[in-house]
C-alpha positions as CSV (number, residue, x, y, z in Angstrom):
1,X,129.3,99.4,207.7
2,X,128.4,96.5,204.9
3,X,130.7,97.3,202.1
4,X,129.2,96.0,199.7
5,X,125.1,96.4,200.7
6,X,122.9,99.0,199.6
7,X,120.5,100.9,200.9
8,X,117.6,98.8,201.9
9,X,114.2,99.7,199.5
10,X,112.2,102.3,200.8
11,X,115.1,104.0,202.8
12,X,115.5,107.8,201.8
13,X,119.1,107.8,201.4
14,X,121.6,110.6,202.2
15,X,124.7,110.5,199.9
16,X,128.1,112.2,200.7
17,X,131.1,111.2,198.2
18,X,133.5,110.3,200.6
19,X,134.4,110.2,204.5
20,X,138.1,110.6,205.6
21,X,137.7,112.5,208.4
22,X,135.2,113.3,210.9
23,X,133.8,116.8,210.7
24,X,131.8,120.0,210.4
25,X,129.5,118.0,207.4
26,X,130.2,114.5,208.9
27,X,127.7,115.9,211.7
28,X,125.4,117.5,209.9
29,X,124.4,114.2,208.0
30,X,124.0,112.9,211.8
31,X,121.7,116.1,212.2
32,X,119.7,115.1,209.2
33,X,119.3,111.4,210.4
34,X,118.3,112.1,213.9
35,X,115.5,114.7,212.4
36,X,114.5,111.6,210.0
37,X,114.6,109.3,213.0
38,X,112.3,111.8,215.0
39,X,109.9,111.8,212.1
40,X,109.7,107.9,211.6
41,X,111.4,107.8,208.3
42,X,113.6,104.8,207.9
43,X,117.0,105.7,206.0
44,X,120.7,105.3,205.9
45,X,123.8,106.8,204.1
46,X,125.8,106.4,200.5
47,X,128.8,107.0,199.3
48,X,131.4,106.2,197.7
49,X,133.7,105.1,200.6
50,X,133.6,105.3,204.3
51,X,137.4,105.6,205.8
52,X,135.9,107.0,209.2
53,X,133.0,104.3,210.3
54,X,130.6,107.3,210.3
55,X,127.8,104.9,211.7
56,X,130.3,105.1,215.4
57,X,129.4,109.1,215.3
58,X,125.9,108.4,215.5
59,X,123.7,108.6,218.7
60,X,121.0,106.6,216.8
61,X,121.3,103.6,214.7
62,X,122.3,104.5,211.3
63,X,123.6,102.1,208.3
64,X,126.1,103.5,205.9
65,X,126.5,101.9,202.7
66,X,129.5,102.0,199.7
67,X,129.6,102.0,196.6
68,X,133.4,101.4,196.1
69,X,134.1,102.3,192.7
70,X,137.6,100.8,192.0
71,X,138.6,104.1,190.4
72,X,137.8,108.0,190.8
73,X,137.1,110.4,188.2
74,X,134.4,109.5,185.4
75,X,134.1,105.4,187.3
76,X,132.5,107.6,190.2
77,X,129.8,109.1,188.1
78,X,129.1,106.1,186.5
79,X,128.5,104.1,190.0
80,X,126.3,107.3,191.0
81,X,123.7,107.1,188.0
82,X,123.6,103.3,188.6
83,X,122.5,103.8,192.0
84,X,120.3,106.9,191.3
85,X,118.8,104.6,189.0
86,X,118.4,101.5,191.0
87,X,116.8,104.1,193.5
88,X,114.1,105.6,191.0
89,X,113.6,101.9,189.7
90,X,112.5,100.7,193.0
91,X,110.3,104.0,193.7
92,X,111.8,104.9,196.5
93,X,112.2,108.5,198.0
94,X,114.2,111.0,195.9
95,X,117.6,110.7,197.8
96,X,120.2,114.0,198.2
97,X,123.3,114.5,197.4
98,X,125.5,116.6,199.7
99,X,128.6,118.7,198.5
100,X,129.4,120.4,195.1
101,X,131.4,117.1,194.1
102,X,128.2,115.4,194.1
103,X,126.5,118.3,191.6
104,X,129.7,117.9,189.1
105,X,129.2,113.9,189.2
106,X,125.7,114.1,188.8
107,X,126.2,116.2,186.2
108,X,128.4,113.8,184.4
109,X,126.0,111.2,185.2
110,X,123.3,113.0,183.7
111,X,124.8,112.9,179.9
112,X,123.4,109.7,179.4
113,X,119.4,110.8,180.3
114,X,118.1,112.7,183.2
115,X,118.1,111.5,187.0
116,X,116.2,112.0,190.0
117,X,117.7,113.9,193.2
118,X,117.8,116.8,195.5
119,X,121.2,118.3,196.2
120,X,122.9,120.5,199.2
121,X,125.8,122.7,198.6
122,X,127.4,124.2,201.5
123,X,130.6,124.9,200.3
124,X,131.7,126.4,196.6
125,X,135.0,125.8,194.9
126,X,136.0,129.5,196.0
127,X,135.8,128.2,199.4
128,X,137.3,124.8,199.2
129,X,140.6,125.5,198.0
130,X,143.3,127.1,199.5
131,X,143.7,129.3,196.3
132,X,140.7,130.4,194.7
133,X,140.1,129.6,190.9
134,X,140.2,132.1,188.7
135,X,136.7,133.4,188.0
136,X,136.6,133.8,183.7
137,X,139.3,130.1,183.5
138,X,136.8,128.6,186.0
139,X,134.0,129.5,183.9
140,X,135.3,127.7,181.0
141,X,136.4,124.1,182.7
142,X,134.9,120.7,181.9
143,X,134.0,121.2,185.7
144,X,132.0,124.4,185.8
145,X,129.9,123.1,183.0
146,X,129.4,119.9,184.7
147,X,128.4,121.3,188.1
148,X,126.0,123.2,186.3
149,X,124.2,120.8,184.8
150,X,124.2,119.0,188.2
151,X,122.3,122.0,189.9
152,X,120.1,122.7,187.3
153,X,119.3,118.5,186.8
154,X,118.2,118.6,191.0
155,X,114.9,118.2,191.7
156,X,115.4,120.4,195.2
157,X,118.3,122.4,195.8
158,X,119.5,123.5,199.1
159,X,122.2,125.6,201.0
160,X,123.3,127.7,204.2
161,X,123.3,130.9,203.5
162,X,121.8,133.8,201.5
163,X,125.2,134.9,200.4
164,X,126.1,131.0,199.0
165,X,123.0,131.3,196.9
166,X,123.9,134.4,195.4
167,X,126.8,132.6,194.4
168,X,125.8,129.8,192.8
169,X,122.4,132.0,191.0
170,X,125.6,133.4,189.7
171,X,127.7,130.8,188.6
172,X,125.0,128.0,188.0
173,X,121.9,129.9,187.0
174,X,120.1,128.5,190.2
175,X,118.9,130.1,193.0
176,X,118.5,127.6,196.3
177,X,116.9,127.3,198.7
178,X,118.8,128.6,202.2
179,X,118.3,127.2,205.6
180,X,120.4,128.1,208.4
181,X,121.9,125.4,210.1
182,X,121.3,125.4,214.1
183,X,123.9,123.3,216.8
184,X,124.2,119.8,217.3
185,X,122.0,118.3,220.2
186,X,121.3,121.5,221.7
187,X,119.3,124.6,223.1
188,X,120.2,128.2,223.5
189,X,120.6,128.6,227.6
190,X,119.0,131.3,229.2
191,X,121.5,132.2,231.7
192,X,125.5,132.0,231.5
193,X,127.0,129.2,232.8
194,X,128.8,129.7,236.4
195,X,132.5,130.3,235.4
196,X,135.3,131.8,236.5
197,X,135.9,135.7,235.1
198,X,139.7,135.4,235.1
199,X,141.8,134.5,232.8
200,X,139.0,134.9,230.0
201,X,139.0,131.8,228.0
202,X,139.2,132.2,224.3
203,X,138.1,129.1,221.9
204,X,138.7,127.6,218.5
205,X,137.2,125.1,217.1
206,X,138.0,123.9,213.5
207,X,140.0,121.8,211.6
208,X,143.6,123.2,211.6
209,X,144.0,124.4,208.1
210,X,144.7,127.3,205.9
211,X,141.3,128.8,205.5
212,X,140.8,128.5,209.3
213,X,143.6,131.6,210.0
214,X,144.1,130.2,212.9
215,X,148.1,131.9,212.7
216,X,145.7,135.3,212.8
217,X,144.8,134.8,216.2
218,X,148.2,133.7,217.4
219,X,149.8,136.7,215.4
220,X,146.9,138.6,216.9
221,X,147.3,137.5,220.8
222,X,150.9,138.0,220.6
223,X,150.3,141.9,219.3
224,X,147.9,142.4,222.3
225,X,150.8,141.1,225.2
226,X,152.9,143.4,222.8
227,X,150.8,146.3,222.9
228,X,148.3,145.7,226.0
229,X,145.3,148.6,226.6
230,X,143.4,147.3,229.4
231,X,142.3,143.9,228.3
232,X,141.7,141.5,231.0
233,X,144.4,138.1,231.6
234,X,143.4,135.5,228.9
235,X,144.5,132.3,227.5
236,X,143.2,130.7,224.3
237,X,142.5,126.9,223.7
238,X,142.4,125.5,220.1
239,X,140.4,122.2,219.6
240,X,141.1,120.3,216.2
241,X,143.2,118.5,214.4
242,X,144.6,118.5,210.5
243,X,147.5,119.3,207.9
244,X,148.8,122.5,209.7
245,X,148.7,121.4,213.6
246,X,152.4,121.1,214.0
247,X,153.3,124.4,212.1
248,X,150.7,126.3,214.1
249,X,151.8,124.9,217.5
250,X,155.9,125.7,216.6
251,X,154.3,129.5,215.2
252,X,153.0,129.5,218.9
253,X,156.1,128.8,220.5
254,X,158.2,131.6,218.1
255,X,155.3,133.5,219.5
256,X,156.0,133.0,223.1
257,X,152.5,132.0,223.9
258,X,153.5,128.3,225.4
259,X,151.8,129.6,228.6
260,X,148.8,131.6,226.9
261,X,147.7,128.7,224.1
262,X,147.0,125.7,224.4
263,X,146.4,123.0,221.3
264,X,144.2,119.9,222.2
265,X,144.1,118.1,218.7
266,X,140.9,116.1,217.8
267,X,138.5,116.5,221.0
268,X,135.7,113.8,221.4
269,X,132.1,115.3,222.5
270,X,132.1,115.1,226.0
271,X,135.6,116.9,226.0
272,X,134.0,119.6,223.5
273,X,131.2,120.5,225.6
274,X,133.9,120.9,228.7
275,X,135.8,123.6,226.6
276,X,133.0,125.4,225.6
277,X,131.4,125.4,229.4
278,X,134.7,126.6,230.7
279,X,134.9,129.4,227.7
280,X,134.0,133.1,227.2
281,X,134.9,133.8,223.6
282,X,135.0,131.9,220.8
283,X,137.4,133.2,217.7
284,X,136.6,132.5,213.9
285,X,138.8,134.0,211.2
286,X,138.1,131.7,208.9
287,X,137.1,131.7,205.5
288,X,134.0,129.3,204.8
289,X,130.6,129.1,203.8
290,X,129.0,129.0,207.1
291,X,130.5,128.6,210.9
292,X,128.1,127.1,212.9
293,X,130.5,126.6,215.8
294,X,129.8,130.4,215.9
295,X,126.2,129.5,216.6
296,X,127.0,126.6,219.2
297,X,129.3,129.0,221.1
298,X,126.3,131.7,221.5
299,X,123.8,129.0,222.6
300,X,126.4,128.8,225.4
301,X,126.3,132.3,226.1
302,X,130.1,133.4,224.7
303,X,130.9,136.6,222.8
304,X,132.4,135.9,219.4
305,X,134.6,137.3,217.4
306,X,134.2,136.4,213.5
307,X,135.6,137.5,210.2
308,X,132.9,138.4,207.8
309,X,134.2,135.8,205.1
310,X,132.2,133.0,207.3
311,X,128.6,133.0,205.7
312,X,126.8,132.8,209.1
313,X,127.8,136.8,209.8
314,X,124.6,137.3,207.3
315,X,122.8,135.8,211.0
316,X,125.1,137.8,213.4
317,X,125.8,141.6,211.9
318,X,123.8,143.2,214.5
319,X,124.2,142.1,218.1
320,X,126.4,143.2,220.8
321,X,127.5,139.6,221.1
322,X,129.6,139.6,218.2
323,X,132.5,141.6,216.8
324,X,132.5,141.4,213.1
325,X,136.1,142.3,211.4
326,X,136.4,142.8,207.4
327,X,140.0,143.3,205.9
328,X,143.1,141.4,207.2
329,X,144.5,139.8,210.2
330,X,145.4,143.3,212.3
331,X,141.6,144.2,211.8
332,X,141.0,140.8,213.6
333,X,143.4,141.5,216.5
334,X,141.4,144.8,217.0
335,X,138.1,142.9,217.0
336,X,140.0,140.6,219.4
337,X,140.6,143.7,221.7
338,X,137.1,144.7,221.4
339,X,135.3,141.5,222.7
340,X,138.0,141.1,225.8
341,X,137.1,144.7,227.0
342,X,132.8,144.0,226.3
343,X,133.6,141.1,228.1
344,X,134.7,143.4,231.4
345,X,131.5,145.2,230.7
346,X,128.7,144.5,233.7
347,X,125.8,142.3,232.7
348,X,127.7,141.2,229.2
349,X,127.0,137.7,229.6
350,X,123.5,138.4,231.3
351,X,121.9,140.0,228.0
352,X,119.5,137.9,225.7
353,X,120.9,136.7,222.5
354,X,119.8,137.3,219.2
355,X,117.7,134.9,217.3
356,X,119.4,131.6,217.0
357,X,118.4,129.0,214.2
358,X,118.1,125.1,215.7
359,X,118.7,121.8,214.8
360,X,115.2,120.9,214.8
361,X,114.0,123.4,213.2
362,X,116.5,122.9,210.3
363,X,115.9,119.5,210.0
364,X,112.0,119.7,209.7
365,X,112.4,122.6,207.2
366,X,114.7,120.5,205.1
367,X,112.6,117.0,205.0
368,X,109.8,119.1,204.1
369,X,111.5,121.0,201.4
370,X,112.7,117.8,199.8
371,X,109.1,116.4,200.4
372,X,110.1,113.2,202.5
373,X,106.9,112.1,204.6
374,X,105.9,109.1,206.5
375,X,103.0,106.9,205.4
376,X,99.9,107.6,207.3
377,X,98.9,105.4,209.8
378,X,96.3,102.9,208.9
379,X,93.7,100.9,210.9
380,X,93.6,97.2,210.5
381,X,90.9,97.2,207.6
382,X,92.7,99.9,205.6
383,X,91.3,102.9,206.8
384,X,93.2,105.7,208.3
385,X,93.2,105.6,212.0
């Protein structure tokens, strides 16, 4: 990455505030540059500042450009308009803005005369913080107001679920536009991979954090060696890394799982895709606007178990696939004891999946909804060939 470069003119530019940490949106700017690559398009990344290297993540050549204000707050909105503006100046494509930070700086930005730009929310405030704000307070921050202006100023405005856009019609005025994400690099098989049927491997994959509830599932595993009905042997692998891996891992050990679960921390791809070959259930408690490792797990052919406070249950309500849980974390433990037993089941993993959005398919839907296109060709004397 050139710190101090911008985006060369012409690019259609993808801007993200900030990278500190490789992750869930991390790859789905990658997802959105290889669909742009596919189609011709020439573009790169902006943002504020780049702590990660994102362009090392990428399969395909990317650039990734800073803008470096010296301060945050206000000095970020400011460098934002001037490079909207320097954008719009040159006539280049109407870049978008990812995350709701971006819609409350562009809002900011806006005071001083409108701007041009799409925007993609897939998280809200409710989601990103540990303790939701309160809804009427909320309503009456600098914030609120200045998010709104930002979704209402966007030319295009795009999201991941249905539910997400209820929320922001709600809160915002705006309605978007929802397309389902699909998984990274990858098809749906049509037949289960060849794997051993005991123990059943359980997954996780997710940053280690509050909202993730990843303590459910220990609590939950624990109950079932307390209480066992039937299930079959099992043993449960976490993949990820954050601010609560070393509480979960000693909550493990109080547990007595040391020989049931096993934490692997940050997990590069190659070592991803082993997990998920090896595994027949994928766990996700969490609480978040979408899930798609919910979606890469059933392209592999693996039952899943989900708490209907992650957005993509609006995809997965009504297959046998999938346990759904509502309420708290014992509701999950039964929905735990519910997959393990299907999974016992004859022909469970020989079954055809549901429907299953793809990362193709999302990528075309979104360059068209923000109305990128290459130039036609031409012939030498000007004419389209």
């Amino acid at each position: 990455m050139n710190a101090t470069s911008f985006p060369a003119p012409g690019d259609t530019v993808i801007f993200q505030p900030e990278f500190v940490e490789f992750g869930g949106e991390e790859r789905v700017i990658l997802s959105l540059s290889e669909a742009l690559h596919a189609q011709g398009l020439a573009h790169s990344v902006l943002c504020y500042h780049d702590r990660i290297d994102l362009a090392r993540h990428a399969r395909l050549p990317l650039q990734v450009h800073a803008l470096r204000p010296s301060q945050g707050g206000l000095h970020r909105a400011l460098a934002l308009r001037r490079a909207l503006l320097r954008l719009q100046q040159r006539g280049d494509p109407v870049p978008v803005l990812f995350s709701i930070q971006s819609a409350l700086h562009a809002g900011l930005a806006g005071l001083a005369g409108p701007l041009a730009y799409h925007l993609r929310i897939p998280d809200t405030y409710r989601l990103l913080q540990s303790t939701p704000p309160h809804r009427a307070r909320e309503r009456l921050s600098v914030r609120h107001w200045a998010t709104r202006q930002g979704v209402q100023g966007a030319r295009a405005f795009a999201t991941n679920t249905k539910a997400l856009s209820d929320e922001m019609r709600s809160l915002y005025g705006r309605e978007a536009q929802v397309f389902h994400l699909g998984g990274f690099g990858q098809q749906p098989l049509t037949r289960a991979p060849t794997r051993p049927m005991a123990p059943i491997e359980l997954l996780s994959v997710c940053r280690l954090q509050t909202s993730k509830r990843i303590d459910w599932m220990l609590h939950g595993l624990a109950a079932l060696l307390q209480d066992p009905q039937g299930e079959p042997a099992f043993r449960l692998h976490v993949a990820g890394s954050g601010p609560q891996a070393a509480e979960l891992a000693a909550l493990s050990h109080r547990l007595g799982l040391d020989d049931r679960v096993f934490f692997h921390g940050f997990v590069d791809d190659e070592q991803l895709a082993a997990l998920y070959r090896r595994s027949h259930v994928f766990l996700m408690p969490a609480r978040q606007g979408y899930g798609l490792p919910a979606i890469e797990a059933l392209y592999r052919m693996q039952g899943v178990v989900l708490h209907r406070d992650s957005g993509v249950v609006e995809l997965l309500d009504d297959t046998p696939w999938v346990v759904v849980t509502d309420g708290g974390r014992a509701c999950f433990t039964e929905g735990m004891r519910e997959m393990l037993r299907r999974t016992q089941e004859p022909g469970f993993f020989s079954r055809p999946l549901p429907p299953l959005p793809t990362e193709q398919g999302w990528g075309r839907q979104l360059i068209e909804a923000f109305g990128w296109c290459a130039a036609p060709p031409s012939s030498a004397n000007g004419l389209l060939a």
